[in-house]
N, C-alpha and C positions, 0 to 999 in steps of 0.2 A: 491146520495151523495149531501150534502148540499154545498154552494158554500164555507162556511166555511170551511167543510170537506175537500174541494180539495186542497183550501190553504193551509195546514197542510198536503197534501199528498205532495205538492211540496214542502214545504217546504220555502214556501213564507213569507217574514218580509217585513214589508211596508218602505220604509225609512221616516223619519218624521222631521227631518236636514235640515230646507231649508239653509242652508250654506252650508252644503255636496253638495246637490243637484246642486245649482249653481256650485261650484267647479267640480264637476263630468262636469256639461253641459258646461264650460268654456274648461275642457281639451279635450273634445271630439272633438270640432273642429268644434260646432253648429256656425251658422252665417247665414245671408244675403245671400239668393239663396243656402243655402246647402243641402243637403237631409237627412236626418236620420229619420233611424229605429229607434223602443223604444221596445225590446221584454218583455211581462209583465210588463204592466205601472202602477199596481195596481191602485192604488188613484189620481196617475198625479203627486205627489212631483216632480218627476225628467221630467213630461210633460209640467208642467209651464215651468219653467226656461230654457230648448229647446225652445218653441214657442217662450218664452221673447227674444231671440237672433235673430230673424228674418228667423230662420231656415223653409223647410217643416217638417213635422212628422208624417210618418206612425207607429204607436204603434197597437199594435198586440196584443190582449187581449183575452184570452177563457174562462175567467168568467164572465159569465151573469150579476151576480150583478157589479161587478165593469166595465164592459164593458157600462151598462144602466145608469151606476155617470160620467164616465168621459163624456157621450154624454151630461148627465145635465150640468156638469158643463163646459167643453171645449169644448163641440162639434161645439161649432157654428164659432169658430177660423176656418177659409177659409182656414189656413194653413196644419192644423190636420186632418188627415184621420184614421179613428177609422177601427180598423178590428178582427171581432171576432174570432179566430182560434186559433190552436196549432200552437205555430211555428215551430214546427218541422214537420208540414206537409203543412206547408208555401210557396208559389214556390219563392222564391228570385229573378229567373229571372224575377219575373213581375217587378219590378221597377226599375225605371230610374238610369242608373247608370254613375257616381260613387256613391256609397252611404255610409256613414256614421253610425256606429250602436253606443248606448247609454245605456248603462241597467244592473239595477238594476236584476240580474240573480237568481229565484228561484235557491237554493242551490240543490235541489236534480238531477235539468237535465241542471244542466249549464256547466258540462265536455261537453253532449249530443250537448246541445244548441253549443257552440263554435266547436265541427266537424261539425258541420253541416254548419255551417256561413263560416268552412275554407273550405267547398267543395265548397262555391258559391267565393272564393277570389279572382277572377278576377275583380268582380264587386266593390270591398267595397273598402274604402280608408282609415278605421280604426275602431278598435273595441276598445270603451272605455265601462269595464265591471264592476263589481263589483261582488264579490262572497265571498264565506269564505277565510278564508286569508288563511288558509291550504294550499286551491288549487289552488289560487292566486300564493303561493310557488311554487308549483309543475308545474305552467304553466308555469313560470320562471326560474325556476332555471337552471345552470346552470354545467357542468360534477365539481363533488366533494362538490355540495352545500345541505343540507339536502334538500328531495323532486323532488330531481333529479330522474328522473325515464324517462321509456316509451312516457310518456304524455307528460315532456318534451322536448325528443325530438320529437314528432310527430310536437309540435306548434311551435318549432325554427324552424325546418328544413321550413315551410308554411310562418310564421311571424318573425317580432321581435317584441320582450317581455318586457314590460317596467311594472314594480313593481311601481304604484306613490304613492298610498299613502293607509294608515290605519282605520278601518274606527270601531268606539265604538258601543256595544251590545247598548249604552243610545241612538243613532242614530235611533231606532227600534222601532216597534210595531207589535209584541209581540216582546220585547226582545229574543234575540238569544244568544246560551249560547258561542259564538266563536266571536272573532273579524269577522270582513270584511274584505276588500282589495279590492281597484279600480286598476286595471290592461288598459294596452293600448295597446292591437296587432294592428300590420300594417304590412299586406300582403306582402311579399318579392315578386319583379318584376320576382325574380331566386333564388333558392334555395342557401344556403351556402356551400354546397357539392356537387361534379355530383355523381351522382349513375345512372346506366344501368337499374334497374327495382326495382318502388318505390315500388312495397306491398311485392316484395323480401324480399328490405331491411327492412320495417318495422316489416314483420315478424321476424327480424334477432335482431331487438331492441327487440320486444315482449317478443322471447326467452331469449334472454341474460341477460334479469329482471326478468324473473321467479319465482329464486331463489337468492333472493336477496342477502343471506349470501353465497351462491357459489361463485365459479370464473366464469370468461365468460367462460372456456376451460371445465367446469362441464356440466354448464347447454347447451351449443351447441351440445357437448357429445351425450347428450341423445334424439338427433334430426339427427343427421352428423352420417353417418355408417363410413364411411374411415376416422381409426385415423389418419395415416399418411397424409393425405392429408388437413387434416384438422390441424394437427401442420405444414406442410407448408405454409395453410393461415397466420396462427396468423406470424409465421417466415415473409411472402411477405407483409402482413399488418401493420408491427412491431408494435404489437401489443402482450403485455406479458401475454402469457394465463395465472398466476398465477393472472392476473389481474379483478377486480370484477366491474360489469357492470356502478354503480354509478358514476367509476373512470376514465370512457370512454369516449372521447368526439366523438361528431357528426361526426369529421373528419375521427377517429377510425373505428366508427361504419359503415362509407360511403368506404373504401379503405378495410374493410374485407368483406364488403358483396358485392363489384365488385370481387374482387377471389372467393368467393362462389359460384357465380353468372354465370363464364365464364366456366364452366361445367368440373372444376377441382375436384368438389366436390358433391355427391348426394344428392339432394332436398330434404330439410326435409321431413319427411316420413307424 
């Protein structure tokens, strides 16, 4: 596959806004002795204006042609450290931390990209992103807001989620047929709910978005053998099984799945 070709598998738009770009590297948190990541630097737009802050910058590139331009054109910056790989087979622990991420996120693996950035978030100190504004929504939002779902709470419950700003298909090259969204995660020190056992509970979110036009008491249903026991939960959770998963907040979801959890109820099958 051509290196064009892979662009177009990821689903890569170049940003070409040096006014974005600055504004992106302004809110990240780039400065004087800072560290940051850049995953998929394509062309450098948003690698100038990092370096122009004083910042370090490991950018993370798996395209041969654009990996062999930014060496032309930025490589000799002492600050910039060029690395050719997947970042998602990237080891995060190798670098100095705390570290700072910046980027311009291929639309096709940037849900992937960000689990995989929140498994390393002991190390980082924020993630300013950019992606489709779709799923900008949906990393955001919050219980009752459209794109409420699973995904958001997986990245509440790790970060908090800061929505900044909008970003135009004319910001582009190739134009993209969807706005963008620069988003800002910063890794919670502690989560905003206790839960007893996290992949419990997020299998217990996973479930209860299933079936989006269901109620929670449907789609648990058909995972949970013991009814009774399980309209006990929702009764000790107060939580209204009549009630539909969108409409659930994190607190909801963390106080029903400690009674699921405390072996009043059978383990999904």
């Amino acid at each position: 596959m051509t290196g064009q070709g892979k662009r177009k598998k990821l689903g890569q738009h170049f940003l070409v806004d040096t006014a974005i770009a600055h504004q992106i590297a302004e809110a990240s948190g780039a400065a004087p002795g800072a560290e940051m990541v850049e995953i998929g630097p394509g062309k450098g737009a948003l690698t100038g204006p990092l370096l122009e802050t004083g910042a370090s910058v490991t950018a993370l590139e798996l395209d041969q042609a654009l990996f062999d331009h930014l060496s032309h054109t930025l490589g000799r910056n002492p600050r910039l450290k060029l690395v050719r790989v997947n970042a998602l087979r990237f080891d995060f622990d190798s670098l100095p931390a705390p570290f700072r991420v910046a980027s311009n996120l291929p639309y096709s693996v940037a849900v992937t990209i960000i689990k995989k950035l929140i498994s390393h978030k002991a190390r980082i100190a924020a993630m300013t992103l950019m992606t489709q504004a779709e799923v900008a929504q949906r990393l955001c939002a919050q219980a009752g807001e459209d794109g409420y779902g699973s995904l958001s709470v997986f990245v509440g419950y790790h970060c908090t989620a800061e929505l900044l700003f909008t970003v135009p298909p004319s910001a582009f090259r190739p134009r993209p047929k969807v706005e963008s969204a620069v988003i800002r995660l910063t890794p919670r020190l502690k989560p905003p709910v206790e839960v007893d056992d996290e992949e419990a509970f997020f299998g217990l979110v996973q479930t209860a978005f299933a079936h989006r036009r269901k109620t929670i008491k449907n789609n648990l249903a058909k995972v949970w053998e013991d009814k009774a026991a399980l309209a006990q939960a929702f009764d000790s959770a107060g939580v209204e099984p009549s009630t539909r998963a969108e409409e659930m907040t994190m607190k909801q979801f963390a106080a029903l799945s400690r009674f699921l959890g405390a072996g009043n109820i059978r383990s999904p099958k």
